[in-house]
C-alpha positions as CSV (number, residue, x, y, z in Angstrom):
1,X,11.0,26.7,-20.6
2,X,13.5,24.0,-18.8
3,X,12.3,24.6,-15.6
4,X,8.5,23.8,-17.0
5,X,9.7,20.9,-18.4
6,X,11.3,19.1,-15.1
7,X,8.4,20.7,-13.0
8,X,6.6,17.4,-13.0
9,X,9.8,16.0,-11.3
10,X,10.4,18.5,-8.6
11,X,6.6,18.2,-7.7
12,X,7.6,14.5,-6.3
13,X,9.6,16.3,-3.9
14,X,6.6,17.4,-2.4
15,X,5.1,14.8,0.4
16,X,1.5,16.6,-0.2
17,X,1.3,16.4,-3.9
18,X,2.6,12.6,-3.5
19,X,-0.3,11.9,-1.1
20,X,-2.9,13.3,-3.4
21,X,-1.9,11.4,-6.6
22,X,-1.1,8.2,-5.0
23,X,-4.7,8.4,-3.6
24,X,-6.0,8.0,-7.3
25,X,-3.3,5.7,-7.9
26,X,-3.5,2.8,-5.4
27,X,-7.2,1.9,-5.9
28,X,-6.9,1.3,-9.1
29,X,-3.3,-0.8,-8.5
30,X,-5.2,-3.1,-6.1
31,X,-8.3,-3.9,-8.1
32,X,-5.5,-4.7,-10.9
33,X,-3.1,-7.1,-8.7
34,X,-6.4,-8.9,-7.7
35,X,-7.6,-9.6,-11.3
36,X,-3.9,-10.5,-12.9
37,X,-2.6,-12.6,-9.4
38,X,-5.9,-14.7,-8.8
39,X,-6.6,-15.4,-12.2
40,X,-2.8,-16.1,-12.9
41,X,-2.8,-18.3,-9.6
42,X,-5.8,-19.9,-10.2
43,X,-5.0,-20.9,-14.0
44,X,-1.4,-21.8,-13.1
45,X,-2.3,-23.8,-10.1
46,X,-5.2,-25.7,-11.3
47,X,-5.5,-25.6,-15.1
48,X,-2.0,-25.6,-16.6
49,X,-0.7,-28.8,-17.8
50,X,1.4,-30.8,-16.0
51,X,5.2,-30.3,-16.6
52,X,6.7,-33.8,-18.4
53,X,10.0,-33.8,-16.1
54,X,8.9,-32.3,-13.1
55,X,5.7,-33.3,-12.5
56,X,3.3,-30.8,-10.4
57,X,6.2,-29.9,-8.5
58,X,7.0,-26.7,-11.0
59,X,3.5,-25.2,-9.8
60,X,5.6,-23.1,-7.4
61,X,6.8,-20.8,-10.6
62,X,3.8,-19.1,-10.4
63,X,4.8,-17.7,-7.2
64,X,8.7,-17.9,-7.2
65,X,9.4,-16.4,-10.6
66,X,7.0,-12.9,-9.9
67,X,8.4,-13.1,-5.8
68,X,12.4,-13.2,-8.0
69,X,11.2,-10.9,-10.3
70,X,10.1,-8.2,-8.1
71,X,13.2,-9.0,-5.5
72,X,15.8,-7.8,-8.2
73,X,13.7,-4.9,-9.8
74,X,12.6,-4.0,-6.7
75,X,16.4,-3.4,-5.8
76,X,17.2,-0.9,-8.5
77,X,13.9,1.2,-7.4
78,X,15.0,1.1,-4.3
79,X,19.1,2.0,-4.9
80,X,17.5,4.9,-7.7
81,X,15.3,6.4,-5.0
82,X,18.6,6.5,-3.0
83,X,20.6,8.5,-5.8
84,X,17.7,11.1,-6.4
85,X,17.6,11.5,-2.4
86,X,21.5,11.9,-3.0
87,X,21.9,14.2,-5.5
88,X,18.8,16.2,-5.6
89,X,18.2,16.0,-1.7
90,X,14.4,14.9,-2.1
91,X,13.5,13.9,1.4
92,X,10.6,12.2,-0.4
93,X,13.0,9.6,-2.4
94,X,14.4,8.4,1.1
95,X,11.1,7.6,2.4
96,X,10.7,5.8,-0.7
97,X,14.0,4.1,-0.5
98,X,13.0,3.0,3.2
99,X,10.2,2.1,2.2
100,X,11.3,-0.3,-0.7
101,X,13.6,-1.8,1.4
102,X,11.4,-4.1,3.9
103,X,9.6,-5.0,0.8
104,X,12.5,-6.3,-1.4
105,X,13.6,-8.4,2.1
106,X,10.3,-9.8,1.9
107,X,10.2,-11.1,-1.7
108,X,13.9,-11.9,-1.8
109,X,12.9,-14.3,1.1
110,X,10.0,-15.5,-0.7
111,X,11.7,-16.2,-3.6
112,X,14.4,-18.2,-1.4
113,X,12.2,-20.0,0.5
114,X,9.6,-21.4,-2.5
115,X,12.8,-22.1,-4.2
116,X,14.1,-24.3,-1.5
117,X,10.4,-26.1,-1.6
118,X,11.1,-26.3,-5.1
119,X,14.4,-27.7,-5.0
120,X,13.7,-30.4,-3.0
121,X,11.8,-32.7,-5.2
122,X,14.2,-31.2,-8.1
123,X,17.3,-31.9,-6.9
124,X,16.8,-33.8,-4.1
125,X,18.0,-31.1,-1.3
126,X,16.3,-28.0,-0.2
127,X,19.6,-25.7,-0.3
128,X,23.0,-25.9,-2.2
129,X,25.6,-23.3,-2.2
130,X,24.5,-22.7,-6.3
131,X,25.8,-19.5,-8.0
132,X,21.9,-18.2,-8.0
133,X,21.0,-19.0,-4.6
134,X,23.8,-17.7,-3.1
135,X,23.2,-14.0,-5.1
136,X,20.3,-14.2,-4.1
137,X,20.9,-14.8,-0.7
138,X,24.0,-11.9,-0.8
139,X,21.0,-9.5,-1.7
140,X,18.5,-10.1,0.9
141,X,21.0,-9.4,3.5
142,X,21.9,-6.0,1.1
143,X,17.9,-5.4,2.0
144,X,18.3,-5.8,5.4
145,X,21.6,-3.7,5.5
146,X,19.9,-1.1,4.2
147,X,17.3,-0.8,6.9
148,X,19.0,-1.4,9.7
149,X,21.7,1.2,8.4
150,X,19.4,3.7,7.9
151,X,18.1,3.6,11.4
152,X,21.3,3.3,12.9
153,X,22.4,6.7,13.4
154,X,20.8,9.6,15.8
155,X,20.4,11.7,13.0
156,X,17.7,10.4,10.2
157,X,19.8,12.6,6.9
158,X,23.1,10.3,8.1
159,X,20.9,7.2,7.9
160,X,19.5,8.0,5.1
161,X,23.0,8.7,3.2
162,X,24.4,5.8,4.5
163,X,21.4,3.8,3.2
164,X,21.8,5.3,0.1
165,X,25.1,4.4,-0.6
166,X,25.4,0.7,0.5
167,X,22.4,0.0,-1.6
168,X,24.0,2.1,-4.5
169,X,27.3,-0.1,-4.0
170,X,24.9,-3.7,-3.7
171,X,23.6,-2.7,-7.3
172,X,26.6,-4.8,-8.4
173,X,25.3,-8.0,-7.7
174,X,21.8,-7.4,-10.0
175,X,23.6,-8.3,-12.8
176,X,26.0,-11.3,-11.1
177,X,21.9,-12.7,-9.8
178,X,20.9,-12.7,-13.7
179,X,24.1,-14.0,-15.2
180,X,24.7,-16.3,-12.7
181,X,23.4,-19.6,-14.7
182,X,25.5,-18.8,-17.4
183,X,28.9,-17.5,-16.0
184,X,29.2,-20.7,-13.9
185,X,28.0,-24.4,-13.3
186,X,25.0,-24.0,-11.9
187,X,21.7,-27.0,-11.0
188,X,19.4,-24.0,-11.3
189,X,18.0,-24.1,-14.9
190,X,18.9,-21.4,-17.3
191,X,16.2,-18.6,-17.7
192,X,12.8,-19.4,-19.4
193,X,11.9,-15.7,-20.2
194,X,14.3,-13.6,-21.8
195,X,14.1,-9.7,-23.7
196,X,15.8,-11.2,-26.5
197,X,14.3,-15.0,-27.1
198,X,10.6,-16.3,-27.0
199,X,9.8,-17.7,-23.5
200,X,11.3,-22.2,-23.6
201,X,8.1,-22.9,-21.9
202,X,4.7,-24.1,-23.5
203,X,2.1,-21.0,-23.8
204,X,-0.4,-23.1,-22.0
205,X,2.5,-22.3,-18.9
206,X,3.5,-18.9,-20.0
207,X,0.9,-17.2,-20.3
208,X,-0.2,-17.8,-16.1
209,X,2.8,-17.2,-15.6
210,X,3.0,-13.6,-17.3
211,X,-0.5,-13.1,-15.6
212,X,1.3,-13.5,-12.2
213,X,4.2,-11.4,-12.9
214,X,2.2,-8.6,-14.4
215,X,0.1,-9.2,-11.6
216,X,3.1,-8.7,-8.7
217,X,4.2,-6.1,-9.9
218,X,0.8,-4.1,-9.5
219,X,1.0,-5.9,-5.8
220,X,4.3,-4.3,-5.5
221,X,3.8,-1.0,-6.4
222,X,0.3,-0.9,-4.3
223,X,2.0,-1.9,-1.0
224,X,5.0,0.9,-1.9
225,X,3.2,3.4,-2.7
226,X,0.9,2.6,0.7
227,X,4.0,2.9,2.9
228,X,5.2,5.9,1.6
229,X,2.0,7.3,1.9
230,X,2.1,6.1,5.7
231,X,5.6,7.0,6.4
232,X,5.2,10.9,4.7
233,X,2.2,11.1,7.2
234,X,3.7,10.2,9.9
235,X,6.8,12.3,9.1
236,X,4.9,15.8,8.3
237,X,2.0,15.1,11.0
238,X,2.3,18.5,12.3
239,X,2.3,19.9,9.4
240,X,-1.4,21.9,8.7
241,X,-2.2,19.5,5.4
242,X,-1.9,16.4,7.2
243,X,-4.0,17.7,10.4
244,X,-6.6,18.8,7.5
245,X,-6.7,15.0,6.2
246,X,-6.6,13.5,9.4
C-alpha cells in the first residue's frame, strides 16, 4: 500500500513518463500565459489609472513585480529539485535544477534591470546599494553559480552535487530578499501584496497586476518544463524511446 501511494513520485524519475505528460501539459501552459500576460499587459499598460505620486512611471510593475516574483520562487524550485536529486538520486530532478537555473538568472536580471528604469524617475538614480537590490543582486550571481558549477567538473553527478548544494546553502537569502524593507532602511517601498493583508494598491491596479503574475508564472513553468523536455532528450538520445519519437 505505501509503495502505491508514492508511485506517482517515483514515476518522475523516469525521463520517458516526464516527456509524455509534459507534452499534454505545455500546450495548454502556453495558450494560458498568452491570455493572463497580454491581457494583464495590455490593461496595466494602457487602461489602468495613472498613479498620483508617480505618475506613468509605475507602469513597469506590471513587468517587474511578476519578473521578482518568479526570480525568488523560481529559486526554491530550483534548490528543491536539487534536494530530491540529492537524497533520492533522481537524475531527472538535476536536469530540472539545470534547467531552472538559466531561467531564474534571466528573471532576477529582469527584475534588476526594470527596477533600475524604475528607480530613476523614483529616486532620481538608476542603482543604490539598497538592502533589496543588493539581495537581489547576491541571488542572480547564486543563479549563475549554480550553472557554471554544475558544468565545472569532468564528471556531470559531481556537477550536479555541487550544484545542488550551493543552491541549497543560497536558500538563505529568499527570506533576507523578502524581509529586506522591513529589517532595514530601505528607498524601495514596502510590499503592496501580502498573504496576510489586502493588496495597498487601488483594484483598478491590482487586478492587471495579478493577471500578470498569474500569467508569468504559466510563462515560467512552459519554458521549464520545455528545457527539461530538451535536455532529457538530448541526454537519453540513444536510448530506443527517444529514437522512436525522433
Amino acid at each position: 500500500m505505501a509503495s502505491n501511494r508514492w508511485e506517482w513520485f517515483h514515476r518522475w524519475g523516469s525521463p520517458k513518463w516526464y516527456y509524455q505528460k509534459s507534452s499534454v501539459w505545455t500546450p495548454w501552459l502556453a495558450v494560458l500565459s498568452v491570455v493572463l500576460l497580454g491581457t494583464g499587459l495590455v490593461w496595466g499598460l494602457a487602461f489602468a489609472p495613472e498613479d498620483v505620486k508617480q505618475g506613468n512611471s509605475y507602469r513597469i510593475i506590471f513587468l517587474h513585480v511578476p519578473a521578482a516574483f518568479l526570480a525568488l520562487a523560481g529559486y526554491y524550485i530550483m534548490a528543491i529539485a536539487g534536494a530530491i536529486g540529492l537524497i533520492w538520486r533522481m537524475k531527472l530532478s538535476f536536469i530540472a535544477m539545470r534547467a531552472a537555473a538559466p531561467l531564474g538568472a534571466l528573471l532576477t536580471f529582469i527584475s534588476l534591470f526594470t527596477g533600475a528604469v524604475w528607480g530613476k524617475p523614483t529616486w532620481g538614480t538608476y542603482w543604490v546599494w539598497d538592502a533589496r537590490i543588493t539581495s537581489m543582486l547576491i541571488l542572480f550571481f547564486l543563479y549563475l553559480g549554480v550553472i557554471v558549477l554544475t558544468d565545472a567538473f569532468v564528471r556531470k553527478d559531481s556537477g550536479d552535487k555541487a550544484g545542488a548544494i550551493l543552491a541549497l546553502v543560497g536558500t538563505v537569502n529568499i527570506p533576507i530578499i523578502y524581509k529586506s524593507v522591513d529589517w532595514w532602511n530601505s528607498l524601495h517601498q514596502p510590499a503592496t501584496i501580502k498573504l496576510t493583508s489586502a493588496p495597498s494598491m487601488d483594484a483598478s491596479m491590482w487586478y492587471p497586476l495579478l493577471l500578470c503574475i498569474l500569467g508569468m508564472y504559466a510563462f515560467y513553468f512552459f519554458l521549464l518544463l520545455r528545457s527539461i523536455r530538451t535536455r532529457v532528450v538530448e541526454q537519453d538520445k540513444s536510448k530506443a524511446w527517444v529514437k522512436e519519437i525522433l
